[in-house]
C-alpha positions as CSV (number, residue, x, y, z in Angstrom):
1,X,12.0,-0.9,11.3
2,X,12.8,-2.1,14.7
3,X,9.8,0.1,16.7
4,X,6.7,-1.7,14.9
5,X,4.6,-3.1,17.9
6,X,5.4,-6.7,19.2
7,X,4.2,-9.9,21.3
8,X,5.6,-13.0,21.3
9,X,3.5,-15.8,20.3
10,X,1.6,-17.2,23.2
11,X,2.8,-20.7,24.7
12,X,1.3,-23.8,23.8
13,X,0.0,-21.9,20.2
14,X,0.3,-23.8,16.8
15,X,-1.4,-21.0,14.9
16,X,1.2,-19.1,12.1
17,X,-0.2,-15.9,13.3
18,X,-2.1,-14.9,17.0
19,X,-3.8,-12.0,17.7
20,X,-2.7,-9.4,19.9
21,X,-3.5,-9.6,23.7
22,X,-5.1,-6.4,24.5
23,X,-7.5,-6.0,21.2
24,X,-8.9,-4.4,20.1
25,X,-6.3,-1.8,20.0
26,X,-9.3,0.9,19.1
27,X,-13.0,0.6,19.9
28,X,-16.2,1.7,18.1
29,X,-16.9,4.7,20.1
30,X,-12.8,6.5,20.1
31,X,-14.4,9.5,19.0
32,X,-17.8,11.3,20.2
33,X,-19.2,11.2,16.3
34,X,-18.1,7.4,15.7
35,X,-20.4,4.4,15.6
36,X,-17.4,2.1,14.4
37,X,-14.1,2.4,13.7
38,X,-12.4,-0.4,11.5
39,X,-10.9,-1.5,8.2
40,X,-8.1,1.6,8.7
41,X,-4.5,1.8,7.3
42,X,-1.4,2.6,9.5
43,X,2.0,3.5,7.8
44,X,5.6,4.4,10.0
45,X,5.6,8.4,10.1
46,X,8.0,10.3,12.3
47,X,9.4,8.8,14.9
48,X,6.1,7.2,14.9
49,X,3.1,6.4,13.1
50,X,0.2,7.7,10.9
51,X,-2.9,6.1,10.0
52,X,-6.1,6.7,7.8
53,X,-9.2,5.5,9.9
54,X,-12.2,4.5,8.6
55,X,-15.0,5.7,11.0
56,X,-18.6,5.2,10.4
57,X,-20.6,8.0,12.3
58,X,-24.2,7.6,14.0
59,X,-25.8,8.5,10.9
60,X,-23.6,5.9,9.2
61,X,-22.4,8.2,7.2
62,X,-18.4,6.8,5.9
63,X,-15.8,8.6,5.6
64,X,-11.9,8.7,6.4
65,X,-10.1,10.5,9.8
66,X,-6.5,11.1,9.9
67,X,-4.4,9.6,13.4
68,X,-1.3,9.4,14.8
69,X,0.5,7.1,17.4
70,X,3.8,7.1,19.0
71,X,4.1,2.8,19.3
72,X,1.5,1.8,16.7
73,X,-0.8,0.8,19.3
74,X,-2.4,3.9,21.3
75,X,-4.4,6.3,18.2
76,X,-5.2,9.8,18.8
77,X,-7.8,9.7,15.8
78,X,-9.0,13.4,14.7
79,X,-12.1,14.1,15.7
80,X,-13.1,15.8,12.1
81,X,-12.8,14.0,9.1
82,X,-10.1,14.8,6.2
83,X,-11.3,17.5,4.3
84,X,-9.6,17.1,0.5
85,X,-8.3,19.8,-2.0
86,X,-8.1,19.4,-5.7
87,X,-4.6,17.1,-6.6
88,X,-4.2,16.1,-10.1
89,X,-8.2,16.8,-10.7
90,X,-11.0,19.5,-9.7
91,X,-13.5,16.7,-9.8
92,X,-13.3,15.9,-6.3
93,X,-16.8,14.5,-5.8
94,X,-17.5,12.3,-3.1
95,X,-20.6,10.7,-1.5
96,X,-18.4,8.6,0.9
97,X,-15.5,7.3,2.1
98,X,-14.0,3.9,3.6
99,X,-11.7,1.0,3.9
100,X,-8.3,3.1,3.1
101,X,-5.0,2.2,2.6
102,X,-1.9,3.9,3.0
103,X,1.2,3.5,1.2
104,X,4.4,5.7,0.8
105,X,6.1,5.8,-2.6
106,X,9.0,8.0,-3.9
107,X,8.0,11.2,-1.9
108,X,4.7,11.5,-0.5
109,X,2.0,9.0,0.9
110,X,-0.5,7.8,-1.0
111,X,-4.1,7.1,-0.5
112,X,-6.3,4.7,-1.8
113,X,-10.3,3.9,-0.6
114,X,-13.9,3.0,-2.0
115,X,-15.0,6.2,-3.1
116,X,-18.9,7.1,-4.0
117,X,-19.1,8.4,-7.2
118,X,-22.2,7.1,-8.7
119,X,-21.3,4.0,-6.9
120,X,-18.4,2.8,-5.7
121,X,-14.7,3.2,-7.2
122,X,-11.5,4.0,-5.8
123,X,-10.0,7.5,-4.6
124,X,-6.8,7.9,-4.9
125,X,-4.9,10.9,-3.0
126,X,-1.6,11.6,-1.0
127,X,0.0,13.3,1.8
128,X,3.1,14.8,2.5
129,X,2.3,15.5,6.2
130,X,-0.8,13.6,7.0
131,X,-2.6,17.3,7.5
132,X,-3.1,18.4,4.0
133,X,-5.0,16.1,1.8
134,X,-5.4,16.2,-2.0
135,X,-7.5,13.7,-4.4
136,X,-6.7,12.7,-7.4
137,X,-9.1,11.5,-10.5
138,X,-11.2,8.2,-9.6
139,X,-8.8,5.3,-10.8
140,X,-11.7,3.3,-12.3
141,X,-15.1,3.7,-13.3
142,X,-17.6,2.1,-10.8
143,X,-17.7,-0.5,-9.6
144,X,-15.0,-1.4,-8.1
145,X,-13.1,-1.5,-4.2
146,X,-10.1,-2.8,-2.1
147,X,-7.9,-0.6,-4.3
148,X,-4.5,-1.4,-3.1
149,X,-0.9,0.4,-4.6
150,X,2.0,-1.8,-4.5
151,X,4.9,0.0,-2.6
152,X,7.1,0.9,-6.1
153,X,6.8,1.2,-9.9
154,X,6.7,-2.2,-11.3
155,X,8.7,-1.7,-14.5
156,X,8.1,1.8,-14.9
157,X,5.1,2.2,-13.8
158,X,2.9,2.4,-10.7
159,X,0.6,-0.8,-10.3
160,X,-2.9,-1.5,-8.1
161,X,-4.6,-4.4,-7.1
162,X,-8.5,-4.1,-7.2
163,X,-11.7,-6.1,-7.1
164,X,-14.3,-4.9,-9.8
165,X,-17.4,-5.5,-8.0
166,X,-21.2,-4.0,-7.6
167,X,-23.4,-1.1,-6.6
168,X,-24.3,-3.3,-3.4
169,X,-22.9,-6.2,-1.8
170,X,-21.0,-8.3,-4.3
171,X,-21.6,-11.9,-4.2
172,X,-19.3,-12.2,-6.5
173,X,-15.2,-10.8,-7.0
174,X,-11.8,-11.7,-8.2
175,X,-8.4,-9.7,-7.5
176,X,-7.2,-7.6,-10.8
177,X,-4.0,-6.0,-11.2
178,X,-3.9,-2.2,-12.9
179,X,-1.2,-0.2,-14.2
180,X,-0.6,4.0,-14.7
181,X,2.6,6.0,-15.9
182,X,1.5,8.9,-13.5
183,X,-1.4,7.8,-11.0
184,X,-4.2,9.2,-13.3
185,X,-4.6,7.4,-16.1
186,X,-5.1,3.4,-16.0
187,X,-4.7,0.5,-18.2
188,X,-3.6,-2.9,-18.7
189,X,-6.1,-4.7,-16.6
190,X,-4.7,-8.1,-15.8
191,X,-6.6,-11.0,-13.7
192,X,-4.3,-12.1,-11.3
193,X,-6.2,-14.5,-9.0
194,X,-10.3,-15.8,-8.8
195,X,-12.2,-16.6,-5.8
196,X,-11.3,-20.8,-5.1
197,X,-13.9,-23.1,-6.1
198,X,-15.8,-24.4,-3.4
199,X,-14.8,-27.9,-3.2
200,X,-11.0,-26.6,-3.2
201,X,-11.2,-24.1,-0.4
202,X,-14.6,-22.8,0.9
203,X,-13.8,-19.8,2.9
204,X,-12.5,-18.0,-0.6
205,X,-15.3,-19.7,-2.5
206,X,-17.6,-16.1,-2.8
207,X,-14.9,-13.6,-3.3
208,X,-11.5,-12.5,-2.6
209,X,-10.0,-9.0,-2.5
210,X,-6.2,-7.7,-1.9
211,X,-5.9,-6.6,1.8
212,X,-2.5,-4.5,3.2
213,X,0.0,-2.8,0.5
214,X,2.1,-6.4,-0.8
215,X,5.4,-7.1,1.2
216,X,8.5,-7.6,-1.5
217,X,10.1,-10.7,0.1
218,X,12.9,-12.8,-1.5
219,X,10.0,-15.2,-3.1
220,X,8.5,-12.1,-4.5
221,X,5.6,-9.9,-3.4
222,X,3.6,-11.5,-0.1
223,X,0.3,-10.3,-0.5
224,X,-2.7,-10.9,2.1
225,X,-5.8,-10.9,1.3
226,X,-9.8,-11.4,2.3
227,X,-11.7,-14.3,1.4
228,X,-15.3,-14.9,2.1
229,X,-17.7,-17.5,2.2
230,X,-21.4,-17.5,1.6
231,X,-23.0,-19.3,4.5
232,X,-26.4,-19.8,5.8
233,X,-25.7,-17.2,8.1
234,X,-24.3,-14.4,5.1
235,X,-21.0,-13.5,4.7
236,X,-18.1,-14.8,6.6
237,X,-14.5,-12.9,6.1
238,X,-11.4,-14.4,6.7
239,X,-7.3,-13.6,5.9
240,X,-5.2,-15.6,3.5
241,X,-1.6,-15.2,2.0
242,X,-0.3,-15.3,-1.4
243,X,3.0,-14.9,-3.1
244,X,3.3,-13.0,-6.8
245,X,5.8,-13.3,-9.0
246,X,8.0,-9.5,-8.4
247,X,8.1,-8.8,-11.8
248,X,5.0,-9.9,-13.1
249,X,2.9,-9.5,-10.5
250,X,-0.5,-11.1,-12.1
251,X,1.3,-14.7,-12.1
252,X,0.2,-16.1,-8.6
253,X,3.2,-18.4,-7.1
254,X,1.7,-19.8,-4.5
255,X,-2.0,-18.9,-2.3
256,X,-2.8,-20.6,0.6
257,X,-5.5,-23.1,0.8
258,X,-5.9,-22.9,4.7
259,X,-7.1,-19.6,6.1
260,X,-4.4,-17.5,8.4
261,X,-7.0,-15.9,10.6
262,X,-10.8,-16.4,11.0
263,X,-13.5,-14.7,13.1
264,X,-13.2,-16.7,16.3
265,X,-13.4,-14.4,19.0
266,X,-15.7,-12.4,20.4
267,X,-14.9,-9.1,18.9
268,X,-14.5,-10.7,15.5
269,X,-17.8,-12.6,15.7
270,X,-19.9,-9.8,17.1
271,X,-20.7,-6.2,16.0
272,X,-22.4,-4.1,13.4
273,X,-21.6,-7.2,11.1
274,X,-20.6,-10.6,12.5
275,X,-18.2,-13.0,11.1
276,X,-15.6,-10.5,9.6
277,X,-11.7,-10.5,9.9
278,X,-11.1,-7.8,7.1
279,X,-7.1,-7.1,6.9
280,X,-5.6,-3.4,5.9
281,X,-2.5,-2.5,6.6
282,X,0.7,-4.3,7.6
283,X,4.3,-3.2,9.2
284,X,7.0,-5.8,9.0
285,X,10.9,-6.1,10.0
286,X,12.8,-8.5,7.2
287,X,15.7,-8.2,9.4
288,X,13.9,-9.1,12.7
289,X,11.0,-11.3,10.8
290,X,8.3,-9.8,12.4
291,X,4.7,-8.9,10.8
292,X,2.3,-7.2,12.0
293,X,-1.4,-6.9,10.9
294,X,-4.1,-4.1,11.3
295,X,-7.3,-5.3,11.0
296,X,-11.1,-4.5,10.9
297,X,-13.3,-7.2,13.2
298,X,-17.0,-7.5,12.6
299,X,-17.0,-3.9,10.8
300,X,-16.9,-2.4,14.5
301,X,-13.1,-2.1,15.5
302,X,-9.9,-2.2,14.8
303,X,-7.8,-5.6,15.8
304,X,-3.9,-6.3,15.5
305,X,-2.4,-9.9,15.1
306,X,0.9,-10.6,14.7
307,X,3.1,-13.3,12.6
308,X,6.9,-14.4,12.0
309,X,7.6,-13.5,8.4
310,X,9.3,-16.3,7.3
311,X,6.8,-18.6,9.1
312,X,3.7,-16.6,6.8
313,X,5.7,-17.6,3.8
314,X,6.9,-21.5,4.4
315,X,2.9,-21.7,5.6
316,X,1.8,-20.2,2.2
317,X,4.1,-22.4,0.1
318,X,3.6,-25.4,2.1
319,X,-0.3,-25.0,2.1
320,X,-0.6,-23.5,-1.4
321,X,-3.9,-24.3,-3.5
């Protein structure tokens, strides 16, 4: 699509991806309830956009707000959160919401997030219209998060990326692949990649977990990801890239060993938890090579960075562990 949000890369820059001028495109405080807003998924809608938000009250309570944009830039975020009806389930129990993603397949858009159900797992539920909402049955028992759908049925069946995990933190976390004939029943777990050994690439060494929905490229699926380190300080989040084979998705092609974007700025190293580029959602334009990022900084906002396609790719394979 020719109307995702754009700016060229800045003079003098070596970087494979830069971040967007004006960020962050939407501050902790957009609405009067919100304490942050960040790690939120954006998807073409309309002549336009939609998004899932992921805002954090002043209880800290989490849940997920529904938005809209005309460029992909300027969010009009609902002030009340989405309020679910029964899908495929009445078990609709939820003790929180956060980190969605969005994803449209076949004929409605489909939601993933950490839900809390005794713990964390992962909600699943779609939209037609971004106004009504209905959940379906948890995909997993907890734990587990970063439940990600890939964009179509991988032979015959629809497939998820997820990072079984913990009831707290997780110092610990590899990337998993899932498949279902019908989005409520799951099964043949495959590993597809671990966290990278610390010698080999620190900034993945802790744990890794699948970020925006995968990209299908000609190489096969271009999937970003997290990657964290442990350091003296805690936690450090950073964005990688790898490539999957497209009809086996758990075979890893390539992975970069060099992360594409760290915390480095102020509004990346400072907030409600320093250190933390945390990517979500993506738009991209094959035809005019364009990516762009949505991402969560330091758990308080929500960032944009921008990349060539084909430059994210040759970097990946070029710079693969």
């Amino acid at each position: 699509m020719s109307n995702i949000p754009w700016q060229d890369k800045p003079k003098n820059s070596n970087d494979v991806m830069w971040r967007y001028s004006e960020n962050p495109i939407i501050d902790r405080y957009a609405i009067p309830s919100s304490n942050s807003i960040f790690n939120s998924a954006v998807v073409p809608f309309g002549d336009g956009f939609a998004g899932v938000f992921r805002c954090d009250n002043k209880a800290v309570q989490m849940n997920i707000f529904a938005g809209f944009s005309s460029n992909g830039i300027d969010w009009e975020i609902n002030h009340e959160p989405i309020v679910m009806q029964a899908g495929n389930t009445d078990m609709i129990d939820s003790d929180y919401k956060y980190d969605p993603r969005v994803v449209f397949i076949e004929d409605r858009y489909w939601i993933t997030w950490c839900n809390g159900y005794h713990g964390p797992t992962i909600g699943i539920g779609y939209t037609f219209d971004f106004k009504e909402f209905f959940q379906c049955e948890n995909a997993f028992l907890p734990f587990n998060r970063n439940g990600v759908l890939f964009p179509q049925k991988i032979n015959g069946k629809y497939a998820m990326l997820s990072r079984p995990s913990d009831n707290g933190h997780t110092p610990f976390g590899d990337i998993y692949i899932s498949y279902s004939p019908d989005m409520k029943y799951w099964g043949e777990h495959r590993c597809v990649m671990k966290a990278a050994p610390f010698e080999d690439s620190a900034w993945q060494c802790t744990k890794i977990g699948a970020g925006p929905i995968p990209i299908l490229t000609d190489e096969g699926w271009l999937m970003l990801y997290h990657g964290v380190i442990t350091t003296c300080n805690g936690f450090r989040y950073a964005m990688g890239a790898a490539i999957l084979d497209e009809n086996q998705p758990d075979r890893v092609k390539y992975r970069t060993q060099p992360y594409l974007l760290g915390p480095a700025v102020s509004y990346e190293q400072n907030g409600d938890v320093p250190n933390v580029v945390f990517p979500c959602a993506a738009l991209h334009d094959i035809k005019e090579d364009k990516l762009v990022v949505y991402y969560g900084a330091a758990d308080t906002v929500v960032a944009m960075a921008f990349g060539k396609l084909s430059e994210v790719i040759e970097f990946t394979k070029n710079n693969s562990l």
